[in-house]
C-alpha positions in Angstrom: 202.0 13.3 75.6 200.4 14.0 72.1 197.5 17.5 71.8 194.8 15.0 72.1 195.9 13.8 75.4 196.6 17.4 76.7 193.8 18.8 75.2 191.7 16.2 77.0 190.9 17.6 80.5 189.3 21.0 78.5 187.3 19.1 76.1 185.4 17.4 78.7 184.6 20.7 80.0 180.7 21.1 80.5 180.4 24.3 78.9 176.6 24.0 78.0 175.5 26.5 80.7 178.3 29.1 79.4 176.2 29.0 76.6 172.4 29.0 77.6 173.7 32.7 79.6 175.1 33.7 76.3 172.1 33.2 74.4 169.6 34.5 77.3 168.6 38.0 75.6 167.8 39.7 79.0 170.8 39.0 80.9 173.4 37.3 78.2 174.1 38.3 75.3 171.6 37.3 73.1 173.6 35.2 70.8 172.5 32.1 68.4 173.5 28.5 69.3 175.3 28.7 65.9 177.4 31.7 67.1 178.2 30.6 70.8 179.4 26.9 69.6 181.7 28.6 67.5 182.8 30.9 70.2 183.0 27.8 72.7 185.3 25.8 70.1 188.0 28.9 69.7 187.4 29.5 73.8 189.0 25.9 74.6 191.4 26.5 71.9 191.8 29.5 74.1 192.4 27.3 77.3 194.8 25.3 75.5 197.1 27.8 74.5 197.3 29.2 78.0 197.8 25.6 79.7 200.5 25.1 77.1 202.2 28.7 77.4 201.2 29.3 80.9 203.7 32.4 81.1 203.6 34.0 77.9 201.4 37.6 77.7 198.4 36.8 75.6 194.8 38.3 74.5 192.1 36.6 73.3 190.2 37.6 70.3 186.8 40.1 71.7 184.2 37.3 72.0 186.8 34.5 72.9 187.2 36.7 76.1 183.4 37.9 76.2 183.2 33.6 76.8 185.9 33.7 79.4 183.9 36.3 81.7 180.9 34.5 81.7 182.5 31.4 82.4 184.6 33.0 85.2 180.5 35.0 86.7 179.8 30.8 87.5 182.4 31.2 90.2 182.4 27.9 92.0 182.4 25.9 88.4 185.4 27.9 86.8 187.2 27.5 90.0 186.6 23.8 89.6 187.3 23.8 86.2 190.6 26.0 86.5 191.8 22.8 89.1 190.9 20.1 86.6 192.6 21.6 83.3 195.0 24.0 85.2 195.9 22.9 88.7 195.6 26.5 89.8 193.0 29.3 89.2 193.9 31.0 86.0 193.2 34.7 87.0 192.0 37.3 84.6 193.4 41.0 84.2 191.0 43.3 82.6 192.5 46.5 82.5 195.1 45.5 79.1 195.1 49.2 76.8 193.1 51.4 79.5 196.4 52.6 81.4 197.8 54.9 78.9 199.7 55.1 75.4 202.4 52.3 76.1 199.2 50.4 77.6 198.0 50.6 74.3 201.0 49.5 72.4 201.3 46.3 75.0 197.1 45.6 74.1 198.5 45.2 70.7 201.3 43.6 71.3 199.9 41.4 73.3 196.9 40.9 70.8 199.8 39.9 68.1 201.4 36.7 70.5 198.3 35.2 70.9 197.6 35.4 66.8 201.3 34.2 66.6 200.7 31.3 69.4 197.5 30.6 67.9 199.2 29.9 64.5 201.9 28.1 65.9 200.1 25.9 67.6 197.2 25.0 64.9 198.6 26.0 61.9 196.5 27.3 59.0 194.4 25.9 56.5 196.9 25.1 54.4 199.3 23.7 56.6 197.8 22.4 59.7 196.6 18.8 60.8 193.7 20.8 63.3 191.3 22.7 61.0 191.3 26.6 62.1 188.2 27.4 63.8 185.0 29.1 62.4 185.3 32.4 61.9 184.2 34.7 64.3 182.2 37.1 62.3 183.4 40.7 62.7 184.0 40.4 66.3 188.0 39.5 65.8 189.5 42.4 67.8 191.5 42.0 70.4 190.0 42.0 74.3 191.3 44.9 76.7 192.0 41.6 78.9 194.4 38.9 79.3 195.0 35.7 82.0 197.2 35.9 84.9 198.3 32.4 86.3 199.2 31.6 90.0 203.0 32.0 88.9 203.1 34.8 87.2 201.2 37.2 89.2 202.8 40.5 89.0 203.6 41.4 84.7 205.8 44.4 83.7 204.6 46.3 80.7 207.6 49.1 80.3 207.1 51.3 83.3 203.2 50.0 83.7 203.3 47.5 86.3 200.5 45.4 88.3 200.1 42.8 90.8 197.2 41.1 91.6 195.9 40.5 95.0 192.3 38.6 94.6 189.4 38.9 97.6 187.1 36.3 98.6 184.0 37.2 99.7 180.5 36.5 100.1 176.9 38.6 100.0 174.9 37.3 102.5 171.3 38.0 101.0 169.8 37.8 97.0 171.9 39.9 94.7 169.2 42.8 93.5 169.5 45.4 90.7 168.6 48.6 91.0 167.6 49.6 87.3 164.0 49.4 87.3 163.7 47.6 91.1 164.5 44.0 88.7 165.9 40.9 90.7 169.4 40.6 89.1 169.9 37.1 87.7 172.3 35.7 90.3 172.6 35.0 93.8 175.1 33.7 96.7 175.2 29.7 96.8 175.4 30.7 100.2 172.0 32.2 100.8 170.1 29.1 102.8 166.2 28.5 102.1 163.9 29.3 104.9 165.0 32.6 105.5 164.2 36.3 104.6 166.3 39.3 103.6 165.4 43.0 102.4 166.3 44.1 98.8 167.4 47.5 100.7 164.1 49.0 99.7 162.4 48.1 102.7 160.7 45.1 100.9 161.6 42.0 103.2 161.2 38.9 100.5 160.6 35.8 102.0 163.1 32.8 100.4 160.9 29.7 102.2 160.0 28.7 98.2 163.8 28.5 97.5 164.7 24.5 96.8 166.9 23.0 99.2 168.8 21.8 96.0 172.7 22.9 96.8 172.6 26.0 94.3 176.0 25.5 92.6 174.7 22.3 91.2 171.9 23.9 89.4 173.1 24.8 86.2 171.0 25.6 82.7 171.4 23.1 80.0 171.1 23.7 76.3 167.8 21.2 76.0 165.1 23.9 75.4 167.3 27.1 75.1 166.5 29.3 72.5 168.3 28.3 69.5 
């Protein structure tokens, strides 16, 4: 099986909504269309390189993994799109270079094998059949975070060690922010229409307005997003 056939399941990834969050300035990051297609390009490069190497210790470049987390906040679709590229939930470790001085030592090292998988894999501009991918402006550090797969749950890092043990749950009622009494921009798929909850300030909010649309399958596109 050649790159283009295994690179296949991630390109038809519907990453459009990723994006529209990304470019919301209130609860995204604010960034251009511009700048999140070139993030999205190097984030399925991303993908690639951890379907291919699926047990090697590996960072992504800053916004690569900025991409990553707010594809893995649309719970239900990255779980869905773990199973289609992955066949098992690619898990995310975001602690890489907090723990302490050989932490920090591992963040680079780890940092350095995805620059050296990245290379390997796609070559450079001189040398490579796949053009390198737009640059990323100055954001090209590496992320304090790196992907834990189904098999290789528990990672060693000198006398640093973790495991990961992941909890399922689910809010009952509308997620609310505190900061300024604002309504958070997300809520529970489970939350049905036709009923009421209280923000915890007393204020009961009635949800009978809520469409009876199945929530997870209403999802931004880019047509009218702020370019």
């Amino acid at each position: 099986m050649n790159i283009a056939e295994q690179f296949a399941p991630i390109a038809a990834l519907d990453l459009d909504p990723i994006k529209v969050k990304l470019m919301h300035e209130e609860s995204g990051e604010g960034w251009t269309r511009g700048y999140a297609d070139e993030v999205e390009f190097e984030y399925r490069r991303f993908l690639y390189l951890m379907k291919k190497f699926p047990n090697e210790q590996a960072a992504p470049l800053f916004d690569v993994d900025v991409f990553w987390h707010y594809h893995i906040l649309d719970t239900m679709k990255y779980a869905a799109d773990c199973e289609a590229v992955f066949g098992y939930f690619l898990h995310h470790f975001p602690y890489v270079g907090l723990r302490g001085e050989e932490d920090l030592t591992f963040h680079y090292n780890v940092g350095e094998r995805m620059r050296e998988l990245y290379e390997q894999t796609y070559g450079n501009a001189n040398s490579s059949q796949v053009e390198p991918g737009p640059a990323l402006g100055s954001r090209t550090s590496t992320a304090y975070s790196m992907p834990v797969n189904a098999q290789t749950l528990s990672v060693r890092t000198g006398r640093v060690a973790y495991s990961a043990n992941v909890a399922y749950s689910m809010p009952a009622a509308v997620a609310y922010s505190m900061p300024s009494a604002k309504v958070a921009y997300s809520m529970p798929t489970a939350q049905r229409a036709g009923s009421s909850s209280t923000d915890g300030l007393g204020m009961g909010r009635n949800m009978a307005n809520l469409p009876t649309t199945n929530l997870s399958h209403v999802r931004p596109t880019l047509a009218g997003a702020a370019a």
